[in-house]
N, CA, C and O atoms as a DFTB+ gen file, in Angstrom:
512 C
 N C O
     1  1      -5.162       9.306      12.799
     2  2      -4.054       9.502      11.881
     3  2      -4.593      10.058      10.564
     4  3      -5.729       9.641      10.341
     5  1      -4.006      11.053       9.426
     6  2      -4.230      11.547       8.754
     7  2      -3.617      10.866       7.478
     8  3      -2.447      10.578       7.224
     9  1      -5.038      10.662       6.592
    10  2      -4.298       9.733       5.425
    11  2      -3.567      10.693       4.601
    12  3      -4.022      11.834       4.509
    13  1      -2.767      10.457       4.147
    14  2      -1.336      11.397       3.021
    15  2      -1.718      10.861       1.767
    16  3      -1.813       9.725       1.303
    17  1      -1.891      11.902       1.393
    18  2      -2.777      11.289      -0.344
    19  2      -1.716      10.967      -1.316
    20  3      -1.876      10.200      -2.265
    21  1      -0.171      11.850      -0.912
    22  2       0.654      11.711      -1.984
    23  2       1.396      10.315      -0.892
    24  3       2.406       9.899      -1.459
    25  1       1.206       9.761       0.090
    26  2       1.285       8.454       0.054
    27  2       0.418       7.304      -0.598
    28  3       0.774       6.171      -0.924
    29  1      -0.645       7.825      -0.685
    30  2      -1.678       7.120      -1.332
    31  2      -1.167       6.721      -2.975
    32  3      -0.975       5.567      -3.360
    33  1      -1.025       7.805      -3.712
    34  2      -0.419       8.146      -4.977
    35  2       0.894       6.968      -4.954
    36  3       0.772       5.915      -5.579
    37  1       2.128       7.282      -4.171
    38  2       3.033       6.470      -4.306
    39  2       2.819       4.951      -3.957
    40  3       3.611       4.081      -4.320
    41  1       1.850       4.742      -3.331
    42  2       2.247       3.173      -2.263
    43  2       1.246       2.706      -3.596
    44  3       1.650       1.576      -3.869
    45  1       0.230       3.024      -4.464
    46  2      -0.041       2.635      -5.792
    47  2       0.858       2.596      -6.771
    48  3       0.975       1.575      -7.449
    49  1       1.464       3.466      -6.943
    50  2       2.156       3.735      -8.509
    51  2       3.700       2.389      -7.628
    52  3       4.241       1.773      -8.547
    53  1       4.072       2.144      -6.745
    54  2       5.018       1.037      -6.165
    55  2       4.423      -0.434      -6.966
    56  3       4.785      -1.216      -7.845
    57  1       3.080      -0.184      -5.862
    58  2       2.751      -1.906      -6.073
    59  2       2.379      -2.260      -7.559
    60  3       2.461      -3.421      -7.959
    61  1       1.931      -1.135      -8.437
    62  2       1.815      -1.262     -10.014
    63  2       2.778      -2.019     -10.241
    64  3       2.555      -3.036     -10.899
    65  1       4.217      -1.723      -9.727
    66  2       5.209      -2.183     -10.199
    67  2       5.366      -4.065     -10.151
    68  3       6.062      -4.688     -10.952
    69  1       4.724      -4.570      -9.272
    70  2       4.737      -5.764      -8.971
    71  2       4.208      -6.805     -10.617
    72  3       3.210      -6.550     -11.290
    73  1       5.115      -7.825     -10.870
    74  2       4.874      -8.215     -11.102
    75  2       3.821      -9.590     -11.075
    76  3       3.727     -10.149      -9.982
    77  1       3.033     -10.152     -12.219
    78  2       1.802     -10.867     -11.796
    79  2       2.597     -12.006     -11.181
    80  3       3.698     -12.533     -11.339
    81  1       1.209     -12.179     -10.174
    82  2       1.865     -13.448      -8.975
    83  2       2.711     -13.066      -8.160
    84  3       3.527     -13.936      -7.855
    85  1       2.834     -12.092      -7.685
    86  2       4.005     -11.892      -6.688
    87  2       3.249     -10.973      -5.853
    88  3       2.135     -10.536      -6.143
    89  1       4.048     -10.644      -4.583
    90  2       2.981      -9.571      -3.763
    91  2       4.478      -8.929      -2.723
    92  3       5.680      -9.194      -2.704
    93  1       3.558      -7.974      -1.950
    94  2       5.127      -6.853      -1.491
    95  2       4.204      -6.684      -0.190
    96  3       2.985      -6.843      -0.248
    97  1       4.909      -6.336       1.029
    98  2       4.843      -5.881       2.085
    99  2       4.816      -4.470       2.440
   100  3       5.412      -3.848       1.560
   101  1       4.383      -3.704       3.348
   102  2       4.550      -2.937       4.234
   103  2       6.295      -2.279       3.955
   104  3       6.772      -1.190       3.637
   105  1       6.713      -3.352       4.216
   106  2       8.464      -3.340       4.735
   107  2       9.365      -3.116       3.261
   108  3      10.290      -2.312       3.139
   109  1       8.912      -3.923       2.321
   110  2       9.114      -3.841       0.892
   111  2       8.988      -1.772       0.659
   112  3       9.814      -0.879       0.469
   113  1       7.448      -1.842       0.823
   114  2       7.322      -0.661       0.558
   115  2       8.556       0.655       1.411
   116  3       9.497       1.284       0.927
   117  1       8.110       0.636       2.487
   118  2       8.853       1.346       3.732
   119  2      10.765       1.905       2.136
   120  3      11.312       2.982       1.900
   121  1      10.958       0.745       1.680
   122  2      12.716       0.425       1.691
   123  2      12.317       1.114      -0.086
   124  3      13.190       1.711      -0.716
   125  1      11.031       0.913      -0.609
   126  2      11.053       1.636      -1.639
   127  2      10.762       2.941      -1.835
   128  3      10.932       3.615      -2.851
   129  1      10.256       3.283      -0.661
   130  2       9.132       5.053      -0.181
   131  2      10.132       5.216       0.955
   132  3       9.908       4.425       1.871
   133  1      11.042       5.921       1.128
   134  2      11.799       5.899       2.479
   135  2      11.144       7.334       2.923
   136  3      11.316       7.695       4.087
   137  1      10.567       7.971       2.228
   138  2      10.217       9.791       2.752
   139  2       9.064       9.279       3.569
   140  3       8.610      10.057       4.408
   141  1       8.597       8.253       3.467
   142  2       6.804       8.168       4.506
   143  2       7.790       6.916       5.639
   144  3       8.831       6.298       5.414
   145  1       7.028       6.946       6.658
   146  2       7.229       6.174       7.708
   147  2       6.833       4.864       7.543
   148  3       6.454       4.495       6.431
   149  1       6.866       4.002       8.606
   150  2       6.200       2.807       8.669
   151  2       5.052       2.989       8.671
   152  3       4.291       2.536       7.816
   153  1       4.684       3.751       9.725
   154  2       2.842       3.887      10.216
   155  2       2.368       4.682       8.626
   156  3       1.417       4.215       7.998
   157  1       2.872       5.473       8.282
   158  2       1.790       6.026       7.055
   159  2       2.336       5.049       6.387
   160  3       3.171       4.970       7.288
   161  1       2.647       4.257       5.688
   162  2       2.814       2.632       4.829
   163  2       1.862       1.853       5.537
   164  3       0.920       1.289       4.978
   165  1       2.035       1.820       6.469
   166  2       0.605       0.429       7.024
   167  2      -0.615       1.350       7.466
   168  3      -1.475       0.665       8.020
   169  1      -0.834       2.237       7.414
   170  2      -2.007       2.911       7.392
   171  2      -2.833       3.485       6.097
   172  3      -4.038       3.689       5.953
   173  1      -1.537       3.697       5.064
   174  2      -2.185       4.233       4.034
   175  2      -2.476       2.521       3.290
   176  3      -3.399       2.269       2.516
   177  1      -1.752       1.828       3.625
   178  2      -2.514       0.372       2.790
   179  2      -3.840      -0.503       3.266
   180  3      -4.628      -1.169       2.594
   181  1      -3.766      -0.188       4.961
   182  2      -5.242      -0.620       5.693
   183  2      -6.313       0.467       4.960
   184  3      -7.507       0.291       5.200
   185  1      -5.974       1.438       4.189
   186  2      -7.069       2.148       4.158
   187  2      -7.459       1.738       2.367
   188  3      -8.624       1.671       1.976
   189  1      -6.227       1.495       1.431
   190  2      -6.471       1.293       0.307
   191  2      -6.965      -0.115       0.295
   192  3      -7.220      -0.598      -0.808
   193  1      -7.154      -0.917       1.474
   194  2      -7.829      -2.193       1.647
   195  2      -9.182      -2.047       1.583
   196  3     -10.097      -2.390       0.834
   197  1      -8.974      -1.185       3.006
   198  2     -10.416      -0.914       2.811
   199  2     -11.644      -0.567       1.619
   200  3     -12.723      -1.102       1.362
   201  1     -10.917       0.576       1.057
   202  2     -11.562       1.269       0.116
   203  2     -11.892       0.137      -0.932
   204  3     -12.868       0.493      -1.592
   205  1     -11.489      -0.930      -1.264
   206  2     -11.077      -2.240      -2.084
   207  2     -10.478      -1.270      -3.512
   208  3     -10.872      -1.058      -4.659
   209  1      -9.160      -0.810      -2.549
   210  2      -8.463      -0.522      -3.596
   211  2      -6.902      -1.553      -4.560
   212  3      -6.408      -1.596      -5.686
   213  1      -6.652      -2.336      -2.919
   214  2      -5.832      -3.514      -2.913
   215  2      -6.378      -4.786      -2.709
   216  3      -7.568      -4.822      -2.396
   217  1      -5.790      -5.791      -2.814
   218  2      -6.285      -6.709      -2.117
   219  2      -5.007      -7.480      -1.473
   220  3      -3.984      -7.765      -2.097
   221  1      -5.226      -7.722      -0.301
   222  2      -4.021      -7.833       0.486
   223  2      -4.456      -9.062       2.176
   224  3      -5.595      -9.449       2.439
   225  1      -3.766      -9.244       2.630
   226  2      -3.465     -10.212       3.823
   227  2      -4.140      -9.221       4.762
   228  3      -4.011      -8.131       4.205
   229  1      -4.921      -9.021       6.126
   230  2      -5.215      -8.143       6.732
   231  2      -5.591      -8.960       8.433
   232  3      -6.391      -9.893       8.498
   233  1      -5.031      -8.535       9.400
   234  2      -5.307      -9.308      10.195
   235  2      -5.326      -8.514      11.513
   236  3      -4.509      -7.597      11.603
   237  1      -6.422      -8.823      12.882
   238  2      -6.417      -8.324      13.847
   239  2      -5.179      -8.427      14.902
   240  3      -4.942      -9.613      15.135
   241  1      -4.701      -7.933      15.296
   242  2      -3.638      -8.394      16.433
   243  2      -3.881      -8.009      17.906
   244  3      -3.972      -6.816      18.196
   245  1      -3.976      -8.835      18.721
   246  2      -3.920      -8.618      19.946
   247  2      -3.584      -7.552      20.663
   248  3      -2.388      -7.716      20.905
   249  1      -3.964      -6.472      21.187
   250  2      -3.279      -5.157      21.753
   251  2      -2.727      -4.413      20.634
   252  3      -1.613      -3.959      20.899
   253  1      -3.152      -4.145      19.467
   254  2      -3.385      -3.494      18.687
   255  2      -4.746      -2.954      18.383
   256  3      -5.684      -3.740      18.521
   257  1      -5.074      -1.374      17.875
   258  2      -6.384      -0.722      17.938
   259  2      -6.705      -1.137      16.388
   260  3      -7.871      -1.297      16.026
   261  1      -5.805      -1.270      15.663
   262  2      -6.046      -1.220      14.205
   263  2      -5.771      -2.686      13.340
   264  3      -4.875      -3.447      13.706
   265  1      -6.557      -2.966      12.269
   266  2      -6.201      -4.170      11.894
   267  2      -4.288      -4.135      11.272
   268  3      -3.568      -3.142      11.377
   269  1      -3.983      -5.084      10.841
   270  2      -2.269      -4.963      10.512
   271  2      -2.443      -5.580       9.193
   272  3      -3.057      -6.637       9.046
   273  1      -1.824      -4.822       8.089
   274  2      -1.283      -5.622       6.835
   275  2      -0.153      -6.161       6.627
   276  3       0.939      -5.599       6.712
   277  1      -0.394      -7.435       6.305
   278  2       1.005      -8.252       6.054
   279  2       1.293      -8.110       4.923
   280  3       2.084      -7.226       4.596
   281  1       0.848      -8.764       4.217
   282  2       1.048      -8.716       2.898
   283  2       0.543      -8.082       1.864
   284  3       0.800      -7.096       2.555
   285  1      -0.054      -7.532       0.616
   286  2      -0.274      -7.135      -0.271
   287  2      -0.420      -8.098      -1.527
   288  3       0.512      -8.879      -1.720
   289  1      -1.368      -8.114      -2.292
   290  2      -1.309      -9.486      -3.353
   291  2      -1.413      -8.428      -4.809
   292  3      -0.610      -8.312      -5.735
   293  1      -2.601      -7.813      -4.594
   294  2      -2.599      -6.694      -6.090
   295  2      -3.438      -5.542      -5.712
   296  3      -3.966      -5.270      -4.634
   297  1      -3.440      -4.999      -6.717
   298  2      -4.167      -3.925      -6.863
   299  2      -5.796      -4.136      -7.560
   300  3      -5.692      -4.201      -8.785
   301  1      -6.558      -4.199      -7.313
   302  2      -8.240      -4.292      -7.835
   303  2      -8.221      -3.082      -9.219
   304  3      -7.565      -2.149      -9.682
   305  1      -9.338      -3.820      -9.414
   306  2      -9.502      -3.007     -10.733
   307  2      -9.776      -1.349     -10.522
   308  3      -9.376      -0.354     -11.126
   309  1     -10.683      -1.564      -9.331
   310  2     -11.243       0.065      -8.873
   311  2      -9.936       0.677      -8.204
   312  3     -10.094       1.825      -7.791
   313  1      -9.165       0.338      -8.091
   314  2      -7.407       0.753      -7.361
   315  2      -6.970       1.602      -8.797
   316  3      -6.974       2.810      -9.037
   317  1      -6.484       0.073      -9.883
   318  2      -6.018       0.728     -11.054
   319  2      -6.768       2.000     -11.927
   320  3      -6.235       2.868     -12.618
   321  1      -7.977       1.803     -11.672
   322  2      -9.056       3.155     -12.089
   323  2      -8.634       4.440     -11.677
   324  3      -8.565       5.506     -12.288
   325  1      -8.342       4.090     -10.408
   326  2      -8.284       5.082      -9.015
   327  2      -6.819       5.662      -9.552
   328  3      -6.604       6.858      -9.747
   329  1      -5.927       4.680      -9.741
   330  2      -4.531       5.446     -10.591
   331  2      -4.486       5.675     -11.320
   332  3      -3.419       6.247     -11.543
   333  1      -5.150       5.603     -12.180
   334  2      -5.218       6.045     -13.499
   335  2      -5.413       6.972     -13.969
   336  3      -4.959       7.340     -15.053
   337  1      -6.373       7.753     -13.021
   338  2      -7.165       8.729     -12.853
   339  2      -6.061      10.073     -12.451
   340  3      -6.163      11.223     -12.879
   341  1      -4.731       9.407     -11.266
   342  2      -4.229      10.945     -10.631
   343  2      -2.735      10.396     -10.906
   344  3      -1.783      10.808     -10.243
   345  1      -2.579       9.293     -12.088
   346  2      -0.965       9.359     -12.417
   347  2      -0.107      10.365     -12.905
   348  3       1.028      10.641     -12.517
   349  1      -0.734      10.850     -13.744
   350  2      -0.829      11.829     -14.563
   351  2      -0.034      13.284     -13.758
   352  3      -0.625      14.118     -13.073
   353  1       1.216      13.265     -14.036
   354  2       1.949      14.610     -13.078
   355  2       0.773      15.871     -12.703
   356  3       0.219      16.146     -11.639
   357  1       0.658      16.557     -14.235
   358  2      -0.179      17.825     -14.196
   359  2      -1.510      17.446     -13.143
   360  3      -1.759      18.162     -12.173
   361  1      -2.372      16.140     -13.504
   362  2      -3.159      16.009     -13.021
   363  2      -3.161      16.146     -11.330
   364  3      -4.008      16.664     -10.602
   365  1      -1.936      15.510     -11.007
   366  2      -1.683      15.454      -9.370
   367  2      -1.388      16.775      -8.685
   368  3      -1.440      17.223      -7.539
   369  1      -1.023      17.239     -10.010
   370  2      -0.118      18.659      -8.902
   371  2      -1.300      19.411      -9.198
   372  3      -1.303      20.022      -8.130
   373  1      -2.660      20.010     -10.004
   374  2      -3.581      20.541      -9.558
   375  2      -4.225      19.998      -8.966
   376  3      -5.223      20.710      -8.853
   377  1      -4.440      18.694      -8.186
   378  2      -4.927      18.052      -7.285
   379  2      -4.754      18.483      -5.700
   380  3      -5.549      18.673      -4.779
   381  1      -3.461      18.537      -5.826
   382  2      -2.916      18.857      -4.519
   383  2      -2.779      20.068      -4.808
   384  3      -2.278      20.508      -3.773
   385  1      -2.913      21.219      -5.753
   386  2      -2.908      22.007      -4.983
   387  2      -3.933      22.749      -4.485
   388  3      -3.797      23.737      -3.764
   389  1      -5.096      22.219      -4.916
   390  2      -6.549      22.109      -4.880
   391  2      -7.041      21.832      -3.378
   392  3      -7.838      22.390      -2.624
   393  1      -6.015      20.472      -3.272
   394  2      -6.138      20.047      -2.111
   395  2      -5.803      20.970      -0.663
   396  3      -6.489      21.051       0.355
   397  1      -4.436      21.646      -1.001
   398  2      -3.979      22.388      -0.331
   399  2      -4.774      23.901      -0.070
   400  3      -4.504      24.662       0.858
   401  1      -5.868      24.149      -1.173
   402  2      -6.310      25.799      -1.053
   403  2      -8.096      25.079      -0.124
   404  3      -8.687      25.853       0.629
   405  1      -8.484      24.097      -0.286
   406  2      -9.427      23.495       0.608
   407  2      -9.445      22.781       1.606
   408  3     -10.454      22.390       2.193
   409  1      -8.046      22.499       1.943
   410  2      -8.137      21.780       3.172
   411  2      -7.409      20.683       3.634
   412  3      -6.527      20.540       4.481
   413  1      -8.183      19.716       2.625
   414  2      -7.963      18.191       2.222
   415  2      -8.847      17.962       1.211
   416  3      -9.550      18.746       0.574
   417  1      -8.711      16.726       1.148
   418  2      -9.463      15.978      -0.233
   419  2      -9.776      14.495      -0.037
   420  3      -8.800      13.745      -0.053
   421  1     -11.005      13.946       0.150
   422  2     -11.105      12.801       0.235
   423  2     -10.641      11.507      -1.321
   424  3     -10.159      11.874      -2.393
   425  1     -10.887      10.461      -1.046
   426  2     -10.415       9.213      -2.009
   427  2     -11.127       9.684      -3.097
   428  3     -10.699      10.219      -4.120
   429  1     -12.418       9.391      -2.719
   430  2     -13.244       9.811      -3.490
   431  2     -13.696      11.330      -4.190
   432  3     -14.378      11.480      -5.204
   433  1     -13.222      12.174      -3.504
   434  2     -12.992      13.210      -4.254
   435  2     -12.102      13.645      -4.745
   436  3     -12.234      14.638      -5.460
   437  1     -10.963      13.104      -4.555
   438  2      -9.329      13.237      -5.998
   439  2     -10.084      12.332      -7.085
   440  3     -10.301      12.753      -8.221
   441  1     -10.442      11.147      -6.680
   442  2     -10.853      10.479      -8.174
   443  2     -11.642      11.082      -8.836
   444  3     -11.277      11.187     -10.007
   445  1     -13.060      11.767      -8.493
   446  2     -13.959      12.595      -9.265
   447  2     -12.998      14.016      -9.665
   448  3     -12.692      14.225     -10.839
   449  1     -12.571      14.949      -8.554
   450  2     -11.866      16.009      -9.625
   451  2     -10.690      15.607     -10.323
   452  3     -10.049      16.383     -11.031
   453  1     -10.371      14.323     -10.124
   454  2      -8.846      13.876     -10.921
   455  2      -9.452      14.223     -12.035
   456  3      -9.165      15.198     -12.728
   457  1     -10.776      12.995     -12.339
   458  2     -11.011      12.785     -13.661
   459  2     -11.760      13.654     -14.404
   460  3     -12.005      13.319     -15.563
   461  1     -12.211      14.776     -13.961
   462  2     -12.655      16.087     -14.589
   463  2     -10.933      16.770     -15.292
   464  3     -10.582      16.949     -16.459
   465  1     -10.164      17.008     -13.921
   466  2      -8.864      17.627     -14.251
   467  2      -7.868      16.906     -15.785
   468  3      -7.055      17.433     -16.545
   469  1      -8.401      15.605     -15.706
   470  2      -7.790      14.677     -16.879
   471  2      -8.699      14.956     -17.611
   472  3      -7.921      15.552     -18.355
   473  1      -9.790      15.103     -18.179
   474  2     -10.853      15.228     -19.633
   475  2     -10.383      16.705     -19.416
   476  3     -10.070      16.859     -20.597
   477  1     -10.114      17.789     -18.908
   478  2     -10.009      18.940     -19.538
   479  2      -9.035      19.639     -19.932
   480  3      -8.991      20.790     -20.366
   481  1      -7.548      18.183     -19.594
   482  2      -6.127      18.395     -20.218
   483  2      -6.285      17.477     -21.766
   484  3      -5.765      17.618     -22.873
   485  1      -6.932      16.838     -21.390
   486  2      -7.314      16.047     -22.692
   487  2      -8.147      17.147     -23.823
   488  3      -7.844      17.378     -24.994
   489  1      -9.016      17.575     -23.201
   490  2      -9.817      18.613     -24.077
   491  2      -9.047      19.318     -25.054
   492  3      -9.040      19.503     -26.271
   493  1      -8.295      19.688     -23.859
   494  2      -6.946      21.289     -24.206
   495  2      -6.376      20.552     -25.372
   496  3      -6.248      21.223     -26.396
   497  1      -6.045      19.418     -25.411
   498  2      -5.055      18.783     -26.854
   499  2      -5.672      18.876     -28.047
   500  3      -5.242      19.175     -29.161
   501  1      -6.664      18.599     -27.685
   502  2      -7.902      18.102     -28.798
   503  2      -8.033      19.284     -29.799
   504  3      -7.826      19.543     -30.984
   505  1      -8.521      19.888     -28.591
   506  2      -8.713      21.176     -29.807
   507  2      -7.099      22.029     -30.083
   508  3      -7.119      23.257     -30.158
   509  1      -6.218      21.533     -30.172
   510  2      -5.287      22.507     -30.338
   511  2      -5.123      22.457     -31.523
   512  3      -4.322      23.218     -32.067
């Protein structure tokens, strides 16, 4: 399955929304992101698990190939970094379209050209 980065982007900038102590689902998400499916919602969050971009409930299931997320608790600090980095409209949309003239773009490489693409919109102010 192919991770969707501008699911990636949204199923973060969602759970930001959570207030402290509380946590959101898969299904939560699904009813707040209706343009992505179920499977890219529980795939793009097994992967922001992974990355320890969330921290969340994660569990094997029987006759399933992939682990399953139940729940969601927060976002890690290296998550909020990670958004911080490609919240930023301008920043996302030369991201993707960056993304789009190479191919794809890994996690780790939106966060490194995010944050070049953000110091050199920042630059642009500076000196104006």
């Amino acid at each position: 399955m192919r991770l969707n980065p501008d699911c990636v982007r949204d199923v973060l900038l969602e759970l930001e929304k959570l207030e402290y102590n509380f946590h959101s689902t898969p299904d939560v998400l699904c009813y707040a992101l209706p343009k992505y499916s179920y499977e890219d919602i529980q795939y793009t969050c097994l992967k922001l698990y992974e990355g320890d971009y969330i921290k969340a409930n994660v569990e094997r299931i029987p006759n399933f190939t992939l682990p399953v997320v139940f729940e969601i608790f927060d976002i890690t600090f290296q998550g909020h970094e990670f958004l911080n980095t490609i919240r930023g409209k301008d920043v996302w949309d030369k991201l993707t379209y960056l993304g789009k003239s190479v191919g794809s773009l890994s996690l780790e490489v939106i966060k490194n050209v995010g944050s070049s693409i953000a110091i050199s919109l920042i630059s642009s102010q500076i000196h104006k």
